[in-house]
C-alpha positions as CSV (number, residue, x, y, z in Angstrom):
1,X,15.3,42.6,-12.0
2,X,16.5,40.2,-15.0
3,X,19.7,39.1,-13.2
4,X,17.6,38.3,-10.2
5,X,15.5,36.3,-12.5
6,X,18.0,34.8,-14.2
7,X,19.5,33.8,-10.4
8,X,16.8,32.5,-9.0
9,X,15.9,30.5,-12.3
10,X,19.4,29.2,-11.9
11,X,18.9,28.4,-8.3
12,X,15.7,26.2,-9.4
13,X,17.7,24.3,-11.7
14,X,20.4,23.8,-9.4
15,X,18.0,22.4,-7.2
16,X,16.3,19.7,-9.5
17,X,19.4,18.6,-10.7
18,X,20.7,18.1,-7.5
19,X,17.4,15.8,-6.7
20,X,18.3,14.1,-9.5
21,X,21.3,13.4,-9.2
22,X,20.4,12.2,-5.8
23,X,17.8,10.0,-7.0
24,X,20.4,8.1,-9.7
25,X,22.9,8.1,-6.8
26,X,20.3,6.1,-4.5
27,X,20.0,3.8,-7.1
28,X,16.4,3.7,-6.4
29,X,16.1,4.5,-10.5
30,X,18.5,1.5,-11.3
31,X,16.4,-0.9,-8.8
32,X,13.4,-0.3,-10.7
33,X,15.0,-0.6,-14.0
34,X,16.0,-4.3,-13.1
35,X,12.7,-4.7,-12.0
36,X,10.6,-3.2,-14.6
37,X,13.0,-4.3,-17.6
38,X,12.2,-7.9,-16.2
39,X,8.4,-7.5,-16.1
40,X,8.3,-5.2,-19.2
41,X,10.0,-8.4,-21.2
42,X,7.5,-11.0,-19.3
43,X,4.4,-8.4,-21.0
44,X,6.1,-8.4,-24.3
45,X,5.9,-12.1,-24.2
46,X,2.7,-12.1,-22.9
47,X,0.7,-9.1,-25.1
48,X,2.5,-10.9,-28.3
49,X,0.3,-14.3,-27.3
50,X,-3.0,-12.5,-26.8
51,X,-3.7,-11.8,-30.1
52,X,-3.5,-15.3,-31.2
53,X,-4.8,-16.7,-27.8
54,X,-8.2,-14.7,-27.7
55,X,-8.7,-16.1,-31.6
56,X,-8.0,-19.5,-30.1
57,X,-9.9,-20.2,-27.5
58,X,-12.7,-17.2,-28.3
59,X,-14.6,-15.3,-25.9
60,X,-16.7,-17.7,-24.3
61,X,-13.9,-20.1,-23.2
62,X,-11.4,-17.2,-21.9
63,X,-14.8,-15.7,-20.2
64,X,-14.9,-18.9,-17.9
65,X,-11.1,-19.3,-17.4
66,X,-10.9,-15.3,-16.1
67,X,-13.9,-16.3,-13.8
68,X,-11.6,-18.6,-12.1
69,X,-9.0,-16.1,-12.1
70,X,-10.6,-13.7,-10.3
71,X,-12.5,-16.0,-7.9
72,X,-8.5,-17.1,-7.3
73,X,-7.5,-14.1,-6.9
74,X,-9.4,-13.0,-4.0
75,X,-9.2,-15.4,-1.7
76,X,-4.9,-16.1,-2.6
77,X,-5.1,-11.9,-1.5
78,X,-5.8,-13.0,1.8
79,X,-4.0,-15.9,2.1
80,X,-1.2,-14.6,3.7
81,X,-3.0,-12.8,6.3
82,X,-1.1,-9.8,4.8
83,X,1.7,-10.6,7.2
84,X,3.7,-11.3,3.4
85,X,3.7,-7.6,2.7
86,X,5.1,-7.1,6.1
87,X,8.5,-9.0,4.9
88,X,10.5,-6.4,3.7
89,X,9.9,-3.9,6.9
90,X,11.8,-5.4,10.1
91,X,15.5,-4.4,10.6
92,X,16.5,-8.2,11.6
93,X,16.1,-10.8,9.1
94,X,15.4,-13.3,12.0
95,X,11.7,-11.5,12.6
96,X,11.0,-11.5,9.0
97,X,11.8,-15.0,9.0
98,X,9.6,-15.5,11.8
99,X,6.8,-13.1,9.5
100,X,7.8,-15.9,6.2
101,X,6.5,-19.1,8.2
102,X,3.0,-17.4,9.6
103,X,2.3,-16.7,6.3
104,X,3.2,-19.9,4.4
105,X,1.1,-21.2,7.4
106,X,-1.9,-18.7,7.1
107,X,-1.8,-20.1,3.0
108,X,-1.7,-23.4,4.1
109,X,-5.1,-23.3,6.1
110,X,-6.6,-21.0,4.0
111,X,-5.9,-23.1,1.2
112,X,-7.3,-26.6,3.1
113,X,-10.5,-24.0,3.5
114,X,-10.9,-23.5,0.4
115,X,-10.7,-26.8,-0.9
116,X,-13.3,-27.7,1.7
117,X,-15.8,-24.7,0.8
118,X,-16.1,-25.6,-3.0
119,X,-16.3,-29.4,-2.2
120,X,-19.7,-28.5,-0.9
121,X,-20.6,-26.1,-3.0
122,X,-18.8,-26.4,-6.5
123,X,-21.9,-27.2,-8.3
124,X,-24.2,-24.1,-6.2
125,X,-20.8,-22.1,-7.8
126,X,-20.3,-23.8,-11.9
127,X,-24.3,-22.9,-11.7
128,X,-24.1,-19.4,-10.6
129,X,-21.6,-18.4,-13.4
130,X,-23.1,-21.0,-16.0
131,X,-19.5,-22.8,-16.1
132,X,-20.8,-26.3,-18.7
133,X,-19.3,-29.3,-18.5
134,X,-15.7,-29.6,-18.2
135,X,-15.5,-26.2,-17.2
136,X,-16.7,-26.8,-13.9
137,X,-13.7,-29.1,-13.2
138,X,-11.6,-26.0,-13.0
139,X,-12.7,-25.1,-9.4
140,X,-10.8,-28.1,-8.2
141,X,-7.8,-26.4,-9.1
142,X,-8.5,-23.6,-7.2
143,X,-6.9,-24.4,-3.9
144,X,-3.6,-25.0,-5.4
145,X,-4.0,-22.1,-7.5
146,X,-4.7,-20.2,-4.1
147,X,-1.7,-21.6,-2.5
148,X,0.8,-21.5,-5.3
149,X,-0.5,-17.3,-5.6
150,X,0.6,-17.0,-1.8
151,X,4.2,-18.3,-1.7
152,X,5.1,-15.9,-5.2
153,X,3.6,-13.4,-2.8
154,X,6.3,-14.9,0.0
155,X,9.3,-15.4,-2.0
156,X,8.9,-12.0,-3.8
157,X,8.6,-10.0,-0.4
158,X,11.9,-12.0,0.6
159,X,13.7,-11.2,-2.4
160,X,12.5,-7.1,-2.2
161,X,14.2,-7.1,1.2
162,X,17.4,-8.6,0.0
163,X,16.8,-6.2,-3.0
164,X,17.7,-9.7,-5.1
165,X,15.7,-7.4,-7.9
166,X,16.9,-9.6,-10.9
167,X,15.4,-12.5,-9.0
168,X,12.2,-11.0,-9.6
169,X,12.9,-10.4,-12.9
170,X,13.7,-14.2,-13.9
171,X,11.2,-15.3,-12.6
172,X,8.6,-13.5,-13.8
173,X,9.9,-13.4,-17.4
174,X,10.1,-17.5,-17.1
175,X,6.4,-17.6,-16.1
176,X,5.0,-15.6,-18.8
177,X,7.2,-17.7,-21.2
178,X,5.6,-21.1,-20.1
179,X,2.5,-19.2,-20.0
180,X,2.6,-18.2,-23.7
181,X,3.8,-21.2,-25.1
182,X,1.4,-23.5,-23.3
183,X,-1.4,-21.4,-24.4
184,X,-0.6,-21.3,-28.2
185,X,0.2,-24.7,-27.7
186,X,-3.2,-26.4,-26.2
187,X,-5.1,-23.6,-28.4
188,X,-3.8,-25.4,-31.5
189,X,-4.1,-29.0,-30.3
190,X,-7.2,-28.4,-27.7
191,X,-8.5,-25.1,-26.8
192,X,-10.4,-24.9,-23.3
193,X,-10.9,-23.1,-20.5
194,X,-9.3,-25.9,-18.2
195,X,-6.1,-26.2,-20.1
196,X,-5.6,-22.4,-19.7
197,X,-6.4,-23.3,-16.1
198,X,-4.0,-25.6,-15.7
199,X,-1.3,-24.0,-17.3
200,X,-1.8,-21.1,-15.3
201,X,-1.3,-23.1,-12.0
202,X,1.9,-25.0,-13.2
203,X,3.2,-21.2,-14.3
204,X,2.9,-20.1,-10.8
205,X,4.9,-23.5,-9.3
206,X,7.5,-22.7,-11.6
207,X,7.7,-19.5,-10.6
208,X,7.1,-19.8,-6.8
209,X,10.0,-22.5,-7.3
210,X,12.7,-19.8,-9.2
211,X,12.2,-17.2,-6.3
212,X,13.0,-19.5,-3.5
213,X,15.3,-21.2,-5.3
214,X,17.4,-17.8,-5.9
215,X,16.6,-16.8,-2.3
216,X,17.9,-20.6,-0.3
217,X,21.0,-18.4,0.9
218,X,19.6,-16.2,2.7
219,X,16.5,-18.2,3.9
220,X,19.4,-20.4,5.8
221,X,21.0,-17.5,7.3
222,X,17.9,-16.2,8.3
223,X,17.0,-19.6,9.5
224,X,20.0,-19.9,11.8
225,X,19.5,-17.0,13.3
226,X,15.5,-17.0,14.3
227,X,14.2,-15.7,16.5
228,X,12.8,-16.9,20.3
229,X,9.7,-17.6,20.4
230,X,9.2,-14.4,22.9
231,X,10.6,-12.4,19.7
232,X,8.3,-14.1,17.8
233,X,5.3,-12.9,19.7
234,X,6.8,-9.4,20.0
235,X,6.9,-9.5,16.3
236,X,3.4,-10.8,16.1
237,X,2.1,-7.8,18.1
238,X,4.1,-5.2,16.4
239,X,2.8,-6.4,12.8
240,X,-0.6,-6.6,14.1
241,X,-2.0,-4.0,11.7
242,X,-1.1,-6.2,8.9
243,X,-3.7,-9.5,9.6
244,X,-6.0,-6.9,11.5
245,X,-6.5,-4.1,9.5
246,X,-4.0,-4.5,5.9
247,X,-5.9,-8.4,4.9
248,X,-9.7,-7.2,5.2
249,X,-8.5,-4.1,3.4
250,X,-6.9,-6.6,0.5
251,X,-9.5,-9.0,0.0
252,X,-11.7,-5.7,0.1
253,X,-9.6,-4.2,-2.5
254,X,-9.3,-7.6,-5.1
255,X,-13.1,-8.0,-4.5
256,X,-13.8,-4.0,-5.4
257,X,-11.5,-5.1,-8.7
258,X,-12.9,-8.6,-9.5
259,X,-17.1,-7.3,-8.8
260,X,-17.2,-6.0,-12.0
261,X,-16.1,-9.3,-13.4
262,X,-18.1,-11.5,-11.5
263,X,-21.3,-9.5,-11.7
264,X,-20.7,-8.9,-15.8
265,X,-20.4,-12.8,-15.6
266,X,-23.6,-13.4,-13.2
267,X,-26.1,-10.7,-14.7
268,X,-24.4,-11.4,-19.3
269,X,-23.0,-13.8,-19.0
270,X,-19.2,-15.5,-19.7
271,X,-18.7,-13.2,-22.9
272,X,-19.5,-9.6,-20.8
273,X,-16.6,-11.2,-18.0
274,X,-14.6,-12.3,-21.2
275,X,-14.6,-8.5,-22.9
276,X,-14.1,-6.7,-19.8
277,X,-11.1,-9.3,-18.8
278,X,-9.3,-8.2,-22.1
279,X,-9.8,-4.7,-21.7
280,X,-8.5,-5.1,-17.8
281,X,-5.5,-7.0,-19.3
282,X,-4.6,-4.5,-21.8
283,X,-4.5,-1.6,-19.5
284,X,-3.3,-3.4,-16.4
285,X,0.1,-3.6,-18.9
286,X,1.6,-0.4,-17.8
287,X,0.6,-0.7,-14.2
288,X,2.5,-4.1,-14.3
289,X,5.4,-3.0,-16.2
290,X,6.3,0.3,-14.5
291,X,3.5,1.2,-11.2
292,X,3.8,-2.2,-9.6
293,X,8.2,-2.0,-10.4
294,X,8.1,1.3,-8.7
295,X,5.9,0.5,-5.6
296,X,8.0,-2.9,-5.1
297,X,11.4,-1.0,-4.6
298,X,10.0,1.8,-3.1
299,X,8.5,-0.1,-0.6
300,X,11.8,-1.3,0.0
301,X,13.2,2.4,-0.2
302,X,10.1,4.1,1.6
303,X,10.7,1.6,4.8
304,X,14.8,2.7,5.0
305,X,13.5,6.1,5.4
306,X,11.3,5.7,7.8
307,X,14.5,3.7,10.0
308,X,16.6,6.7,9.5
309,X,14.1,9.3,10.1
310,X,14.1,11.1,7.5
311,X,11.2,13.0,5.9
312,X,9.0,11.2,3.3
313,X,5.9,13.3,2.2
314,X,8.1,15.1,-0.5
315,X,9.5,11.5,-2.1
316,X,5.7,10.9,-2.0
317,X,4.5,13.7,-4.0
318,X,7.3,14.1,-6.5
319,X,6.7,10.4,-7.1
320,X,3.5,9.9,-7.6
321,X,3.7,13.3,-10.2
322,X,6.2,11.7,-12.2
323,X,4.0,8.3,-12.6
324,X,1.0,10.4,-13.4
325,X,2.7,12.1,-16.6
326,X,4.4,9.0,-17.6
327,X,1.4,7.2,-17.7
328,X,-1.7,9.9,-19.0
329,X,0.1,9.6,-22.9
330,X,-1.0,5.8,-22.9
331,X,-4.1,5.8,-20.8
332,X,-5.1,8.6,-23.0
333,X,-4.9,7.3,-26.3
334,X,-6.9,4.3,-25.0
335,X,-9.8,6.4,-24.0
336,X,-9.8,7.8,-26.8
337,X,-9.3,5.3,-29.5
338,X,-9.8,2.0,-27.5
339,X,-12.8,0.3,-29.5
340,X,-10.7,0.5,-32.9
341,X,-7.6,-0.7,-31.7
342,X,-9.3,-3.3,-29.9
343,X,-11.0,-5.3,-32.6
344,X,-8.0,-4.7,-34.9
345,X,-5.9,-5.9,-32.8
346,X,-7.9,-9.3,-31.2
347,X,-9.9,-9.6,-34.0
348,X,-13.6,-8.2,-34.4
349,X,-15.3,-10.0,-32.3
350,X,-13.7,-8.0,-29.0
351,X,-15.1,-4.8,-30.9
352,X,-17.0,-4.5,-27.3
353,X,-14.2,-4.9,-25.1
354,X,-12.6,-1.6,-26.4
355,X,-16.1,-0.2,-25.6
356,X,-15.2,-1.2,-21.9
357,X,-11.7,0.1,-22.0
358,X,-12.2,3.8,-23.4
359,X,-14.1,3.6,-19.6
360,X,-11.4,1.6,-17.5
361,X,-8.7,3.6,-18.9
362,X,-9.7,7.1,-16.5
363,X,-9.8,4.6,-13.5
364,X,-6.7,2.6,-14.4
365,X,-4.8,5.8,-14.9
366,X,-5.9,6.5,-11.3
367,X,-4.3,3.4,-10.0
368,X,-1.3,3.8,-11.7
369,X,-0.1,7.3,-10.7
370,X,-1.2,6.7,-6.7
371,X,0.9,3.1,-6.2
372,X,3.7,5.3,-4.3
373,X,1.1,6.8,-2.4
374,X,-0.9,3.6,-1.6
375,X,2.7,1.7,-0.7
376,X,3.6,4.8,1.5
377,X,0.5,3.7,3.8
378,X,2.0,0.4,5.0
379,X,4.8,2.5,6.1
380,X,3.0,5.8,8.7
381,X,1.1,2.9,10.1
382,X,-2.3,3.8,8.3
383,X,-3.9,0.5,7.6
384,X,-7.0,1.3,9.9
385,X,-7.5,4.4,8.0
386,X,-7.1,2.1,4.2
387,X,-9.1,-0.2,5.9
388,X,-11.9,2.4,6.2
389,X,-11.5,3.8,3.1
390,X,-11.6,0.5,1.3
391,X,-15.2,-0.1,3.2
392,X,-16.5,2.3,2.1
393,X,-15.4,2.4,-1.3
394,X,-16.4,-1.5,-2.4
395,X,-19.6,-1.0,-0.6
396,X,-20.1,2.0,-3.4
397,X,-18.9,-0.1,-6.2
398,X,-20.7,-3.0,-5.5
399,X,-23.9,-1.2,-5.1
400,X,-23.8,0.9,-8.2
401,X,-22.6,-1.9,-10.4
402,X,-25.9,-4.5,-9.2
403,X,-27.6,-1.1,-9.6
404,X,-27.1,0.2,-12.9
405,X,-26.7,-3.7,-14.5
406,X,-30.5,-4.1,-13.4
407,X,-32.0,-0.8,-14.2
408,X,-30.3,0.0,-17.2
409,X,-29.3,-4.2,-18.8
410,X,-26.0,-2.5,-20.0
411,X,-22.8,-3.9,-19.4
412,X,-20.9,-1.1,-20.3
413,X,-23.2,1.4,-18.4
414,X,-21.7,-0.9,-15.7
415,X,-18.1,-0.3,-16.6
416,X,-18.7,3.5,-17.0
417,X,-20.2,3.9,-13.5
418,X,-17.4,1.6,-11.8
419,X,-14.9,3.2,-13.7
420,X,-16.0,6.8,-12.5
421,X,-16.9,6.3,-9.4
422,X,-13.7,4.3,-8.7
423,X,-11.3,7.4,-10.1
424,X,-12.4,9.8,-8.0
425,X,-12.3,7.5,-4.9
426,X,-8.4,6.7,-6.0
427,X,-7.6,10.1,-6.2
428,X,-9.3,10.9,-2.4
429,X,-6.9,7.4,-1.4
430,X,-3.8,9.8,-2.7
431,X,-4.9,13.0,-0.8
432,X,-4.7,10.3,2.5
433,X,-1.7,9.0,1.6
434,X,-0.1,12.4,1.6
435,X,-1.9,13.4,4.5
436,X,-0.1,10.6,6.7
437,X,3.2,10.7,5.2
438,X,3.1,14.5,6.2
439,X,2.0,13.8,9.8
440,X,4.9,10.7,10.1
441,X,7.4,13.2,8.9
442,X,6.1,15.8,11.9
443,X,6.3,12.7,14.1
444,X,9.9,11.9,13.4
445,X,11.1,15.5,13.8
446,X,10.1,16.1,17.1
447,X,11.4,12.3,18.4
């Protein structure tokens, strides 16, 4: 009975080291390294400028500028028609090609929309949000903002199917450089929301500029061999899904995680939107440094699978288990500590926005174990079934925030009820996810 034991323990640990080694062997580890050791350095930079930002421009100033952010942010979502994320998936770099210019033309008109939208309503919109003065000059930044959002989208996509992953890594460690210094720099001489606004937009030219400039190369040969415009329209059908089902589903998403923002800014005011912007930052740090590395090159990894038919549920699962005990040591110490480390850190007057993190961490943590999971949906076809779930999701969110702001006039009963409510929605997305990858893999044995 013990040498059994002893041989089948032995077996098991043959096994996992064999994955392992299988893993390194992929390079899939070494991919996300490059990745992750160029955004981890572009956080450093960035985290190591908060503290003296948030003292120099205060909470009422950085309130405003994350307003803009986030109304940015979810229209540059759906800029691309979602056709961007499609980039890395075709096997001939002539359809992705074809897949690059619809959606640097999709940006294009979305971003001429845009303009056109807040040039009628701008004041209806400073008003709403109680953006004084020169604040309100930062909404005509927003269609560049929009557009310059969509080509990083673009160029990064490119350079993930080239795996050019130290591309991504320059670049995003030369943004958050600019970014820092400019910030320190006008906080000294003349704090504002517009400056931070304005060097937020020059940080994405420079960086939409370093992507496309490591990816001209490849861009010609892809532009020499392009495809027919009969290719073209058999690529437009068979990424249909994307514009159809994958863009609703993304400005769904980026308006499920701006709401709380928006309506903390509507219903408190800019200091609510500035404390629960912090608190987002802080804890959006590891699901920038290692979730969003990870879900970039296995995107790239997931979609080589899929080509060779071979199975992906298992990658899946042991995947999205590794991210959720690397990340439950650090989400877990902010839940339970948050409000301390918050006002020593920025200074006492952010005291609330730790409040708001002990909450955002549960539902953060949720988000940053289920990226492989989420990623692995763009890959078993699934994005009627996101779509769906993303419905009915917001709708949730959105209702229980307006509800519990105006019965209860808490901000962070708010927090707390978006925060739970989105967990256990992230963690149904997962159980999906798996779902579908399990199905593809039944599909793929029996072609």
């Amino acid at each position: 009975m013990i040498v059994q034991t002893a041989s089948l323990g032995k077996s098991i640990a043959s096994r996992w080291r064999g994955a392992l080694l299988a893993v390194f062997a992929s390079g899939f580890l070494r991919s996300v390294a490059v990745v992750a050791g160029g955004t981890a350095l572009a956080q450093l930079v960035h985290l190591a400028s908060m503290p003296v930002v948030t003292r120099l421009y205060g909470p009422q100033a950085y309130g405003v500028f994350n307003l803009f952010v986030s109304m940015v942010v979810v229209v540059s979502n759906v800029a691309t028609l979602s056709y961007a994320v499609a980039i890395v998936l075709p096997r001939r770099d002539a359809v992705a090609y074809w897949l690059l210019k619809a959606s640097v033309a999709s940006a294009v008109a979305v971003s001429a929309i845009s303009g056109i939208v807040l040039m009628l309503f701008r004041e209806r919109i400073a008003a709403s949000f109680d953006l004084g003065g020169a604040a309100t000059l930062l909404l005509w930044l927003a269609p560049f903002a929009i557009f310059l959002n969509a080509m990083v989208q673009c160029a990064e996509q490119w350079q993930l199917r080239g795996e050019n992953f130290k591309s991504l890594s320059v670049a995003a460690v030369t943004e958050a450089a600019f970014q820092a210094a400019g910030r320190v720099g006008c906080g000294i001489i003349a704090p504002s929301a517009l400056a931070l606004g304005l060097l937020a937009v020059v940080a994405q030219a420079l960086r939409s500029v370093v992507l496309f400039g490591a990816a001209r190369r490849t861009l010609a040969g892809a532009r020499t061999r392009r495809a027919r415009p009969a290719a073209s329209r058999i690529a437009a059908w068979r990424y249909r899904d994307f514009p159809l089902f994958r863009a609703p589903r993304a400005l769904l998403h980026v308006v499920s995680a701006s709401a709380p923002l928006l309506i903390l800014g509507s219903l408190f005011g800019p200091k609510a939107a500035a404390f629960y912007a912090i608190a987002h930052v802080v804890l959006l740090t590891p699901v920038n440094l290692i979730a969003n590395s990870v879900g970039k090159v296995f995107l790239q990894r997931l979609a080589s699978r899929m080509h060779a038919r071979q199975p992906m549920r298992r990658v899946v699962l042991r995947t999205t288990c590794g991210m959720a005990l690397v990340g439950l040591p650090a989400f877990g110490a902010i839940a339970i500590g948050g409000s301390g480390l918050f006002a020593l850190v920025f200074g006492p007057e952010w005291h609330e926005a730790g409040d708001y993190a002990r909450w955002l961490a549960v539902l953060v943590f949720c988000n940053f174990f289920n990226v492989p999971a989420v990623q692995s949906l763009a890959v078993t076809n699934s994005q009627a079934a996101l779509l769906g779930w993303e419905v009915a999701t917001t709708g949730g969110k959105l209702g229980l925030l307006v509800a519990v702001g105006l019965l209860t006039g808490s901000a962070q009963s708010c927090v707390a009820a978006y925060a739970v409510f989105g967990a256990l929605a992230g963690l149904c997305l997962t159980a999906l996810a798996l779902k579908r990858a399990a199905m593809a893999d039944v599909r793929a044995r029996n072609a």
